[in-house]
VOGU-3710 file (C-alpha; in Angstrom, 3 decimals, decimal comma):
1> xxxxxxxxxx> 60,469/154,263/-57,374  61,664/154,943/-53,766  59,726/153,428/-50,937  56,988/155,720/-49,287  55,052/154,355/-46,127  51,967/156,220/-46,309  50,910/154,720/-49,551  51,687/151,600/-48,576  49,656/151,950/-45,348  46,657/152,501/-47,749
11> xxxxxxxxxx> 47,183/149,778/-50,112  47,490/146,875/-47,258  44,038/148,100/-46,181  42,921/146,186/-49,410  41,902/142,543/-48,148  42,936/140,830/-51,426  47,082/142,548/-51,283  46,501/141,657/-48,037  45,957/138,120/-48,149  47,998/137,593/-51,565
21> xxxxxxxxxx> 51,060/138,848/-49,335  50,384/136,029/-46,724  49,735/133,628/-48,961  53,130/134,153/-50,497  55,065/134,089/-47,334  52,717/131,488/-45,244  50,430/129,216/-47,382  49,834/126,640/-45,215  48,556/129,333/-42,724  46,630/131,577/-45,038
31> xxxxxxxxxx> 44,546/128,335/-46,137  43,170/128,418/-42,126  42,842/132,360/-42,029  39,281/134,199/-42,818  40,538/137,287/-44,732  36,959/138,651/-45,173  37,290/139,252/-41,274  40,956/140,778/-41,066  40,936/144,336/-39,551  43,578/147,038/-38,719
41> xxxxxxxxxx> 44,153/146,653/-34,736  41,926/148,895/-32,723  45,139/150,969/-31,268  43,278/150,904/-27,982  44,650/147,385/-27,187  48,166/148,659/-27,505  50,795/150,357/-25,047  51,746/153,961/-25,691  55,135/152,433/-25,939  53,606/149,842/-28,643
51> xxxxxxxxxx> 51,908/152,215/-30,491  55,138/154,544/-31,472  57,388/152,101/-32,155  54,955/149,962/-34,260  54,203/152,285/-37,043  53,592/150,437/-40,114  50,947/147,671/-40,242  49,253/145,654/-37,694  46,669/143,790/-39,108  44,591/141,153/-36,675
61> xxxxxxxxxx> 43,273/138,180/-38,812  40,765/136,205/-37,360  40,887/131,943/-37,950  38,255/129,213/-39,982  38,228/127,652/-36,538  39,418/127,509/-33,584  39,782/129,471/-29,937  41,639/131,128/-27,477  42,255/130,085/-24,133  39,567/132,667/-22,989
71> xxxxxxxxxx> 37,054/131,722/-25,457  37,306/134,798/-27,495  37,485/133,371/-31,486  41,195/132,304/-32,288  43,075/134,643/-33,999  46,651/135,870/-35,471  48,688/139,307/-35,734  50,037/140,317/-39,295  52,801/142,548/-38,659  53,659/144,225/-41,710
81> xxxxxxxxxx> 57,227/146,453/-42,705  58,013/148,464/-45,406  61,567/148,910/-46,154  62,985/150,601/-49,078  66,717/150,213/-48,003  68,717/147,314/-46,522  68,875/147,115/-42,929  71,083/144,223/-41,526  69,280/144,241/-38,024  66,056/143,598/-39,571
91> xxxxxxxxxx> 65,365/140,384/-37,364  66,493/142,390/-34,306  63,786/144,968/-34,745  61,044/142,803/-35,768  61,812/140,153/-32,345  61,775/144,284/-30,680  58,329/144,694/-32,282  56,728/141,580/-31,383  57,600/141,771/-28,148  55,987/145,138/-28,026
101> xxxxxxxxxx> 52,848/143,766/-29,619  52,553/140,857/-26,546  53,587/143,484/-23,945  50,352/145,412/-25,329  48,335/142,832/-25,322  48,798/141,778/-22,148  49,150/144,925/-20,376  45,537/146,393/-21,876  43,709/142,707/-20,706  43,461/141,303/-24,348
111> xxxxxxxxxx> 45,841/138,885/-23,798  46,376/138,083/-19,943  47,688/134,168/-19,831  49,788/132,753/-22,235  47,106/130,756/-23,982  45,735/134,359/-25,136  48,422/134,980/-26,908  47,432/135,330/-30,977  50,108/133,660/-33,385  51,830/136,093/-34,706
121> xxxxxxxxxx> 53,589/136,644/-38,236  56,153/139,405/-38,752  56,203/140,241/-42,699  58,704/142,972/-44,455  57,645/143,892/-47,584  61,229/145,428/-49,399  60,257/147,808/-52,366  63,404/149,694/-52,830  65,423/149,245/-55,599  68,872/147,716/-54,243
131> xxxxxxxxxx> 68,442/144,039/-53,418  67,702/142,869/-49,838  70,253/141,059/-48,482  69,757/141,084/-44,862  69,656/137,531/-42,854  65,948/136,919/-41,885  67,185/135,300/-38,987  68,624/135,806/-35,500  69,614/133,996/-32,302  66,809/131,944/-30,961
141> xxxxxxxxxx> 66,005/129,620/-27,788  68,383/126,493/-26,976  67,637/123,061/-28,185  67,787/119,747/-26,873  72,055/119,349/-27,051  72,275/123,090/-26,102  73,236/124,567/-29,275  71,244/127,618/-29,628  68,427/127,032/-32,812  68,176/130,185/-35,349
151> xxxxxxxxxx> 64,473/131,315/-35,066  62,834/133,139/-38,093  61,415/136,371/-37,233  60,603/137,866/-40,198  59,347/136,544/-44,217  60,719/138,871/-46,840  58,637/140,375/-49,663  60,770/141,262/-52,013  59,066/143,287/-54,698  61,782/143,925/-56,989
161> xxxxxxxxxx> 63,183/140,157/-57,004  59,606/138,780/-57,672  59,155/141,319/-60,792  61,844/139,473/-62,542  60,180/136,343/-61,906  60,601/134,934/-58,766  62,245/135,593/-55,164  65,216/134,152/-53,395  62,607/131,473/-52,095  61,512/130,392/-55,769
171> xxxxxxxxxx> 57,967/132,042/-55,057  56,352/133,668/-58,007  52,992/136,041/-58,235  49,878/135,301/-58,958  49,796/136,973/-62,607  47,223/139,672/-62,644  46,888/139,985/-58,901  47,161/142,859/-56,415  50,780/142,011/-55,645  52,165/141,623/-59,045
181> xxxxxxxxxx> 50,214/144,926/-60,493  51,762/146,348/-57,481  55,167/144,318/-58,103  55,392/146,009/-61,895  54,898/150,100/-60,772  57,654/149,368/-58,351  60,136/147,793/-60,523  58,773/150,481/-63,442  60,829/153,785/-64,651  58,622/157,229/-63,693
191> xxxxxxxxxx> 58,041/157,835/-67,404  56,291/154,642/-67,676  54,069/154,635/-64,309  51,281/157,327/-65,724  50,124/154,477/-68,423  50,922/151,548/-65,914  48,174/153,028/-63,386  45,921/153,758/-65,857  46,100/149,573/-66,753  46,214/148,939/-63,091
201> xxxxxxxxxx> 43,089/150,997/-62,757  41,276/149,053/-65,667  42,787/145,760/-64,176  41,148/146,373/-60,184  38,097/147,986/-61,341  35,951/146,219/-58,707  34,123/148,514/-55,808  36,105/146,528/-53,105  39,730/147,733/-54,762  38,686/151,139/-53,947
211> xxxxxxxxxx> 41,301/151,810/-51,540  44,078/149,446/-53,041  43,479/152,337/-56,102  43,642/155,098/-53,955  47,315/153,760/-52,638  48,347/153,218/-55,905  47,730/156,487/-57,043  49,440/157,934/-54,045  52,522/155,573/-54,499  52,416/157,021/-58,161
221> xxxxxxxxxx> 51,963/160,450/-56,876  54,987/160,587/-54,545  57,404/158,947/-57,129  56,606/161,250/-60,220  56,543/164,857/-57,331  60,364/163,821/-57,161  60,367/164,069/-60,756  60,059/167,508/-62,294  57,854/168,136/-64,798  56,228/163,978/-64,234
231> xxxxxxxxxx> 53,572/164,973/-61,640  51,206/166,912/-64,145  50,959/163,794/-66,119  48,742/162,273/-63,659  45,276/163,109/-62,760  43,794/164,093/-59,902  42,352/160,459/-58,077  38,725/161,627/-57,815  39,017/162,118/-61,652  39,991/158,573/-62,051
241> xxxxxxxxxx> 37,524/157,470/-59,556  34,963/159,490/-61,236  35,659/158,144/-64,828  35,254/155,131/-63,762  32,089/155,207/-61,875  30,512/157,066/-64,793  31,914/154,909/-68,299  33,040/152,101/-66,479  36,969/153,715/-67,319  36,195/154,755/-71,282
251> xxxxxxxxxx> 36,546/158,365/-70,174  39,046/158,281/-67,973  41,053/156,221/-70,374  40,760/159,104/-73,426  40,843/161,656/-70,205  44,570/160,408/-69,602  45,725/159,042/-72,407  45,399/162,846/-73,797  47,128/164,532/-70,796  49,854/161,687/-71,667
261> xxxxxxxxxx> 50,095/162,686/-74,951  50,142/166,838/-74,077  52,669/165,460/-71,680  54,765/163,990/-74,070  54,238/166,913/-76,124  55,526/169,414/-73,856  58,750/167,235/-73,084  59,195/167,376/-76,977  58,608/171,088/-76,801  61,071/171,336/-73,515
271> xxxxxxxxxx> 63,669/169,264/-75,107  63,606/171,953/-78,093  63,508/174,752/-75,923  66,776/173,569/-73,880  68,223/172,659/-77,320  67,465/176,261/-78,540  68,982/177,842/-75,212  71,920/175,265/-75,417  72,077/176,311/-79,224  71,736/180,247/-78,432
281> xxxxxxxxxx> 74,424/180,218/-75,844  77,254/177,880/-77,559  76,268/180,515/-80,986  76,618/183,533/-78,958  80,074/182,119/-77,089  81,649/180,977/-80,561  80,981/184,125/-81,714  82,887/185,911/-79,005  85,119/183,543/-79,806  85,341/184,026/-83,440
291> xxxxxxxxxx> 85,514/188,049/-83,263  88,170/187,357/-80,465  90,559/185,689/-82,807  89,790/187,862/-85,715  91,073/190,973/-83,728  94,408/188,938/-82,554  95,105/188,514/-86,737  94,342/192,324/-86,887  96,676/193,605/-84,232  99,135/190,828/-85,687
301> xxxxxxxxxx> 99,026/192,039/-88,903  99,392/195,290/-88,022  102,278/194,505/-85,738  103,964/191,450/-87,971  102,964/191,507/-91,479  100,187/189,520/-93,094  102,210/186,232/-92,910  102,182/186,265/-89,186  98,800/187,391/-89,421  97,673/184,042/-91,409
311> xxxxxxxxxx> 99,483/181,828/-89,489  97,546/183,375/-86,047  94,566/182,761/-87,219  95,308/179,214/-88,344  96,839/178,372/-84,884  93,886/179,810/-82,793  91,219/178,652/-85,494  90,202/175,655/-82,694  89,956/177,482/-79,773  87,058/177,744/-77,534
321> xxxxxxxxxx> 88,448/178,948/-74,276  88,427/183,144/-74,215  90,593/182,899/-70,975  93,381/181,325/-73,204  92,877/184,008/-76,180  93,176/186,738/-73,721  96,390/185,236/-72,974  97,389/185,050/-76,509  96,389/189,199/-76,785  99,127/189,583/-74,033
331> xxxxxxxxxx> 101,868/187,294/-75,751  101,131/189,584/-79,230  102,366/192,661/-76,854  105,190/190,986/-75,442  106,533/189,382/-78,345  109,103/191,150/-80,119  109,228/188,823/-83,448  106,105/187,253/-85,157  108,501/184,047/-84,709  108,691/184,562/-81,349
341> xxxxxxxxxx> 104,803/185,014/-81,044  104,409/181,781/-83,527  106,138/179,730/-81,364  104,438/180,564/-78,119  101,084/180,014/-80,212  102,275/176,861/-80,969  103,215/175,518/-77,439  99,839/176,517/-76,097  96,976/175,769/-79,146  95,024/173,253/-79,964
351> xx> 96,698/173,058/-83,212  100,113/173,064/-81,741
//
């Protein structure tokens, strides 16, 4: 599938893909973090400058322990990406972002001395299908003998990589979690993504996945739309939603599995119908071409003899282009011998 942001928007407002996706990236940090009291940053303590250039995911996680400078509970800032292609400047933009992030904060009052300042962790999650390859690092502050240090500014996510196992970093998913459900529809063809959301569905059940479902759906939504003839295998969400809430998913389950299987039947029933068409038209052409060659042997005949005649029809008896047995018609007229026509025949056919 290619990489959509507004789904992904949705499914990061699930606390669990959430804090699976630090916990990949930063585990020492996630074991300090209360993910039960992560929220979406209240936009109000951002520029107007901040707020359009950081578009994906700002998420503000609050710490086990520990304060600010001025008093306020201690805190970090998730700053999530979604890529779907490779962008070499990656660090560049994310060291831009950050910077807008601090410059919000401290312009609105949140953060006003440098103690205020939340920890911050930049994050790109990569879903497209060509493998990320940009440096996740850039030109950082000077060290003690002057040579300037690289400075991480971003962890990579790499979907794709960690479906096949593990990531460039040797980090694996948690089987059955958020990340690796969401790891598999990624790294998935379209035909298969109708029955891999229906297991994801069974799989995050639970009334707090509610909006991890709803992204899921979308994400499945926008990749089968650029498929024709995929989108009207998938149900409408509040169908799904509904099944569930009503036969804990046994209805929903024989719900879709049928539209997968009229689905399948009408690509069967497509795939004969093209065949038929595909059928009709290469029947109707070879018999243009058929009658075509069978009035060349008359007007032979009738010009050359029957010998000629035979030998016309032998020599044209392979040909499928009517341009080319037009031009045969006009070498019949010009030809003043059948040998004369039989040897022109027999530069230019197939059988020549």
């Amino acid at each position: 599938m290619q990489a959509s942001d507004a789904p992904y928007k949705v499914l990061f407002q699930d606390r669990r893909l959430f804090e699976e996706t630090v916990r990949l990236v930063a585990p020492r940090l996630a074991d300090g973090l209360d993910f039960h009291a992560a929220a979406s940053l209240d936009k109000e303590h951002l520029t107007a400058l901040a707020r359009t250039r950081v578009q994906d995911k700002l998420r503000r996680v609050e710490r086990s322990s520990g304060k600010l400078a001025n008093g306020r509970r201690s805190y970090i800032l998730a700053l999530l990406e979604f890529q779907s292609g490779h962008d070499a400047d990656m660090a560049w933009r994310m060291r831009d972002y950050l910077h807008l992030v601090e410059s919000g904060l401290r312009q609105s009052g949140t953060a006003r001395a440098e103690g205020e300042v939340p920890g911050m962790l930049s994050i790109v999650v990569h879903n497209g299908e060509r493998p990320w390859r940009a440096a996740a690092e850039c030109a950082g502050p000077l060290t003690g003998d002057a040579e300037p240090a690289q400075v991480r500014m971003y962890a990579t996510v790499d979907l794709q990589a960690l479906a096949r196992g593990a990531d460039g970093a040797g980090r694996r998913l948690v089987p059955g979690g958020c990340l690796a459900t969401l790891a598999e529809l990624e790294s998935s063809p379209a035909e298969a993504l109708p029955r891999l959301l229906l297991e994801a569905f069974r799989r995050h059940a639970g009334a707090g996945s509610s909006e991890f479902r709803r992204g899921l759906h979308l994400r499945v939504e926008s990749a089968l739309e650029r498929r024709r003839g995929l989108a009207a295998a998938l149900p409408p969400l509040s169908d799904f939603e509904r099944m569930l809430a009503e036969r804990g998913g046994e209805r929903m389950t024989a719900m879709l599995d049928a539209t997968l299987a009229r689905w399948e039947e009408a690509k069967v029933a497509q795939g004969v119908e093209r065949g038929l068409e595909q059928g009709l038209a290469r029947g109707v052409e070879r018999g243009l071409v058929e009658g075509r060659v069978a009035l060349l042997g008359r007007m032979a005949e009738r010009r050359f003899g029957a010998g000629v005649a035979g030998r016309v029809t032998t020599l044209l008896a392979d040909e499928t282009d009517l341009s080319r047995l037009d031009a045969a018609g006009e070498w019949l007229l010009e030809c003043d011998t059948g040998e004369a026509l039989l040897a022109q025949l027999a530069r230019r056919s197939p059988r020549g």
